[in-house]
C-alpha positions in Angstrom: -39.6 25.9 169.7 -36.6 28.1 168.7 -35.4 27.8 172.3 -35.6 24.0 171.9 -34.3 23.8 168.2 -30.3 23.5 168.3 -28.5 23.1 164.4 -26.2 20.4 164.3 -22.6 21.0 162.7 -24.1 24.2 161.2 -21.1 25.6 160.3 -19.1 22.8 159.3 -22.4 21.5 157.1 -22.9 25.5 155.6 -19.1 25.6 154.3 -19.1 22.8 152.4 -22.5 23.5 150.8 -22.2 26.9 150.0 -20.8 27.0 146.7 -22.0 29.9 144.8 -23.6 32.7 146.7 -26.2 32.9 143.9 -27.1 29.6 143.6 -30.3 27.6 144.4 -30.2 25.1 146.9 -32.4 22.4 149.1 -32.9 21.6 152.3 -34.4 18.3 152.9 -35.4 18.5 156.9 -36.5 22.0 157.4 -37.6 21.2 161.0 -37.3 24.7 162.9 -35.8 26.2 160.3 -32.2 25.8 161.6 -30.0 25.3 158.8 -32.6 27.1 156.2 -31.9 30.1 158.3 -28.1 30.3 158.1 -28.2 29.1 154.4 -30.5 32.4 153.8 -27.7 34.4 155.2 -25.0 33.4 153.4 -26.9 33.7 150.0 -27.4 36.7 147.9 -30.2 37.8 146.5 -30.5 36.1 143.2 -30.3 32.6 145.3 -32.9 30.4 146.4 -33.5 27.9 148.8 -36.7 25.0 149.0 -37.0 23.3 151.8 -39.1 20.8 152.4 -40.4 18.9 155.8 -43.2 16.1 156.9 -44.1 17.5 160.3 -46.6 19.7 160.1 -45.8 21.6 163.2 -42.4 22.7 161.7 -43.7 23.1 158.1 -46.4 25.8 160.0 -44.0 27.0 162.2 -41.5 27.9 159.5 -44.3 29.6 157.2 -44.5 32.3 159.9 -40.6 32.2 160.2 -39.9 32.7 156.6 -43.1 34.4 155.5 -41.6 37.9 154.3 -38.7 36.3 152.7 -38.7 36.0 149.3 -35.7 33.8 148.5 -37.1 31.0 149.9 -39.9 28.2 149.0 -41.6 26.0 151.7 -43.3 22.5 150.4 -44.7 19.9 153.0 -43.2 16.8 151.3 -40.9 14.0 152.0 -37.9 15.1 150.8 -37.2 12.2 148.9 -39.8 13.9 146.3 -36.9 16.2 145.6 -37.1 15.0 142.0 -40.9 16.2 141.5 -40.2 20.0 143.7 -37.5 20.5 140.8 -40.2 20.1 138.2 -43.3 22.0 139.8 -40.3 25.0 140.5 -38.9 24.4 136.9 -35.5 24.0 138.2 -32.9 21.9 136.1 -30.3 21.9 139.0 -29.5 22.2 142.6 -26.0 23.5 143.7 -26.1 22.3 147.1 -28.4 19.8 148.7 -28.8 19.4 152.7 -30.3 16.9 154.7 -30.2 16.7 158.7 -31.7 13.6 159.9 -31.8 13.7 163.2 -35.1 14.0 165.2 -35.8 17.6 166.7 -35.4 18.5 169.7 -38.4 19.8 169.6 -40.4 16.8 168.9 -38.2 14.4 171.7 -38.8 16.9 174.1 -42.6 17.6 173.1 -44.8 14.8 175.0 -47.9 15.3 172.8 -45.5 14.1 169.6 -45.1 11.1 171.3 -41.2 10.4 170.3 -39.6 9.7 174.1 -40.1 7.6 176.0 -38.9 10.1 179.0 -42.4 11.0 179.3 -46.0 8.7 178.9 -47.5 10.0 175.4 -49.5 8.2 172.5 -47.5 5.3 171.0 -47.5 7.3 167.3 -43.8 7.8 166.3 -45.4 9.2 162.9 -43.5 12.2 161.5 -46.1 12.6 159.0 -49.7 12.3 160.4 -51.2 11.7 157.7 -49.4 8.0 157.7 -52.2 5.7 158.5 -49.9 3.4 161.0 -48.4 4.4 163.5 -46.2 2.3 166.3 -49.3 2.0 168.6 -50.9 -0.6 165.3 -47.4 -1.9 164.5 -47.4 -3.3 168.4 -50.7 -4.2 168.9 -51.0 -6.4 165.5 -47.9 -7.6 164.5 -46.8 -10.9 164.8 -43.9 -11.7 167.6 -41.9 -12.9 164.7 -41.9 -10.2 162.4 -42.0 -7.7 165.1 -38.7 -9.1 166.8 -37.4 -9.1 163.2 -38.4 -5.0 163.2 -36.5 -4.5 166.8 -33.3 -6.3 165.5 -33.1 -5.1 162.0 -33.4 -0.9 162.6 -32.9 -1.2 166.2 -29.6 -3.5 166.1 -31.4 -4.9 169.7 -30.0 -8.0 170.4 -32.5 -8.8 172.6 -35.2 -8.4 170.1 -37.1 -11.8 170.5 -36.9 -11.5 174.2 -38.9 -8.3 174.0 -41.0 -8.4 171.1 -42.4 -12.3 173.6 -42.9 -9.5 176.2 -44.9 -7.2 174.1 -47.1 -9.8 172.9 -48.2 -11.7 175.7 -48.5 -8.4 177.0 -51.2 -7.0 174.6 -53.4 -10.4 174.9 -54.3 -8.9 178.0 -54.6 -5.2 177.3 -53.6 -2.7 174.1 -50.0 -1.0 174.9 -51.3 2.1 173.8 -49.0 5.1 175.1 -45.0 5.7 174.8 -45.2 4.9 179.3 -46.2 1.1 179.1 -44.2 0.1 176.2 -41.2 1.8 178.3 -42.6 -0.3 181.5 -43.0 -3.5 179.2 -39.2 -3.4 178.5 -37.7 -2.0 181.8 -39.3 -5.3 183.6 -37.1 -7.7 181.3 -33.8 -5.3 180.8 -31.5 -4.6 183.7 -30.9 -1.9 185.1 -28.1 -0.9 183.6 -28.7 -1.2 180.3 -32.6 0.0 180.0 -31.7 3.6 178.5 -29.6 1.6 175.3 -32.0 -1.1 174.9 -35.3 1.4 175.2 -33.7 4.0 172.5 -32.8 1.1 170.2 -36.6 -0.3 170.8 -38.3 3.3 170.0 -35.9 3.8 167.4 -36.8 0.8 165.6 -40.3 1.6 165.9 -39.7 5.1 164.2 -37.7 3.7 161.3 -40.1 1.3 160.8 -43.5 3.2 161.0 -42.0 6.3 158.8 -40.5 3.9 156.4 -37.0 6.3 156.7 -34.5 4.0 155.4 -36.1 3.6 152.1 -37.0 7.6 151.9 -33.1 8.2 152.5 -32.0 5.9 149.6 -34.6 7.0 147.1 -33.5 10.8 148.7 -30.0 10.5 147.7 -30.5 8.8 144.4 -32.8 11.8 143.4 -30.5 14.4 144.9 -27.3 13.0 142.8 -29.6 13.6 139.5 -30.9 17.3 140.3 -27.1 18.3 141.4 -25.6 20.5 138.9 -21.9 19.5 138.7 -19.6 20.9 141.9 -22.7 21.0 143.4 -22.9 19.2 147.0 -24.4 16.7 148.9 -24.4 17.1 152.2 -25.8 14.9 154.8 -26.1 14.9 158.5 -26.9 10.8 160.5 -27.5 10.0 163.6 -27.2 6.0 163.6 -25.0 3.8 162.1 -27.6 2.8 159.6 -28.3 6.1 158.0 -24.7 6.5 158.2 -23.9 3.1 156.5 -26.4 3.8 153.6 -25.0 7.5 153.0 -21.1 5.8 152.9 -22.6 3.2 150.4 -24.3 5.2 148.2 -21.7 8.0 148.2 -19.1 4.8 147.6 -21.0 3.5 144.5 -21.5 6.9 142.9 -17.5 7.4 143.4 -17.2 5.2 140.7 -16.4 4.3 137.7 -16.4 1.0 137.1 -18.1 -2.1 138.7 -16.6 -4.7 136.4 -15.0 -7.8 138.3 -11.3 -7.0 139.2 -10.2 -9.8 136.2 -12.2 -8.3 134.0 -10.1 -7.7 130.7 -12.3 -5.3 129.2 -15.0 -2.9 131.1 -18.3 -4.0 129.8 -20.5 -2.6 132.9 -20.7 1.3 131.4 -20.8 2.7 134.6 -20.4 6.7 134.2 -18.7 8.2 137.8 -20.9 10.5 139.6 -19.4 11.8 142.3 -16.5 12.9 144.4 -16.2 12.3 147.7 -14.9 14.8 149.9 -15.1 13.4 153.1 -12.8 10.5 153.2 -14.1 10.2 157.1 -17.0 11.7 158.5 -17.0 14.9 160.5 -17.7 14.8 163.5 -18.8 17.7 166.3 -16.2 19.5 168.2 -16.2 18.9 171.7 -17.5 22.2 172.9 -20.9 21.7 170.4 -20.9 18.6 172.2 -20.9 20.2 175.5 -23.6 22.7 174.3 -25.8 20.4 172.8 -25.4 16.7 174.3 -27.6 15.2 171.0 -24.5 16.6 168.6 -22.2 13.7 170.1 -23.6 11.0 167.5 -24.1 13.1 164.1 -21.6 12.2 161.7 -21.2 14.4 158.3 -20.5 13.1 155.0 -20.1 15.0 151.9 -20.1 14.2 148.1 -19.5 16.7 144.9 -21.4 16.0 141.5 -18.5 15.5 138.9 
């Protein structure tokens, strides 16, 4: 797992969250304990990290990794419960919060987790087994309709009618049960030449969508802004362009300090500024991580500092 587990932008992430060598800080996807590791070494002994993760593998896997250190906290939550671990830890404030959200490498390369479609697994997708839906029931029960609408919207597939029409007549005949037939379902229909895009958008779609992780990143980052003491950071890893459009909004909004039409003659809206954002543009891998570790080339860090 370690072997498979690569940190994305670990440096560039660490330096801008690292404010205060004694301070307490959160990591939002511990996975395989990547980033929680190099934030452990460049915190003194009166700091402390929590970090929190869904998948039970890495939540297990980590307990071992981290079980004689005493500066840091493990919960099996969704991080965007950040709000309640502040409370059970009696914590006012966070000086740094991180969140990576990428999908391990682990669990795309793992075929029992059943997150590629490079190999034939269980159609599950679920980061949290303890979800009770997971993409094989989204596919089998859906209607076309609402499933093409879940293929266009998180998957920006503009071929989503097309193949949620395959998928259906496809299951009147027999359940589409593992990661191998959905992938055969849409190969027939795309060509060649554009079945890796068009199957990654599909799956991807179907993870969004069965780990509802849109809506956990908003609620996340609403929750993070209010536990952040102020210079503390937000920092926050994305992979797609809608995790990444959501982080620029919300970052955007809490830039402000007003929201009161431009002819407005008075400011009525009482909007109090929140942050400071210190990333005008996302920062993106060097080359040579990208060369190291070929899933690097989409992440895009953004950054924000509680005023």
């Amino acid at each position: 797992m370690k072997d498979q587990h690569v940190p994305v932008l670990l440096s560039e992430s660490l330096d801008y969250l690292i404010t205060e060598k004694a301070g307490y800080y959160f990591d939002g996807t511990l996975g395989f304990g990547g980033h929680s590791g190099e934030i452990l070494n460049r915190i003194d002994n009166n700091g402390l990290l929590i970090s929190t993760d869904v998948d039970k593998t890495a939540f297990n896997y980590c307990k071992k990794k981290f079980g004689s250190e005493g500066r840091i906290k493990l919960y099996n939550f969704n991080f965007s419960l950040i709000d309640v671990i502040v409370k059970l830890e009696s914590i006012k404030f966070f000086n740094g919060v991180i969140a990576d959200l990428g999908v391990s490498s682990y669990q795309l390369d793992n075929s029992s987790a059943g997150f590629s479609y490079s190999t034939d697994a269980p159609l599950d997708l679920r980061m949290d087994k303890n979800l009770k839906v997971n993409a094989s029931d989204i596919v089998n029960t859906l209607e076309e309709r609402k499933l093409a609408n879940i293929i266009y919207k998180y998957g920006e597939e503009k071929n989503s009618r097309k193949i949620a029409k395959q998928i259906v007549e496809a299951r009147k005949n027999k359940e589409i049960k593992s990661t191998g037939t959905l992938k055969e379902l849409i190969t027939e229909i795309t060509p060649p030449r554009y079945q890796t895009k068009t199957l990654s958008r599909v799956f991807q779609a179907l993870r969004i969508h069965v780990n509802n992780e849109l809506e956990f990143l908003k609620q996340f980052l609403k929750n993070s802004i209010e536990v952040l003491k102020s210079g503390g950071r937000l920092v926050v890893i994305s992979y797609h362009s809608l995790e990444d459009r959501i982080v620029k909004e919300i970052f955007k909004y809490g830039a402000l300090s007003c929201v009161c039409p431009p002819d407005a003659p008075v400011c009525t809206c009482d909007k109090v500024q929140q942050l400071k954002i210190l990333t005008k543009k996302p920062v993106l891998p060097l080359d040579e991580e990208i060369k190291k570790n070929k899933r690097a080339r989409s992440a895009k860090l953004r950054v924000a500092e509680r005023v």
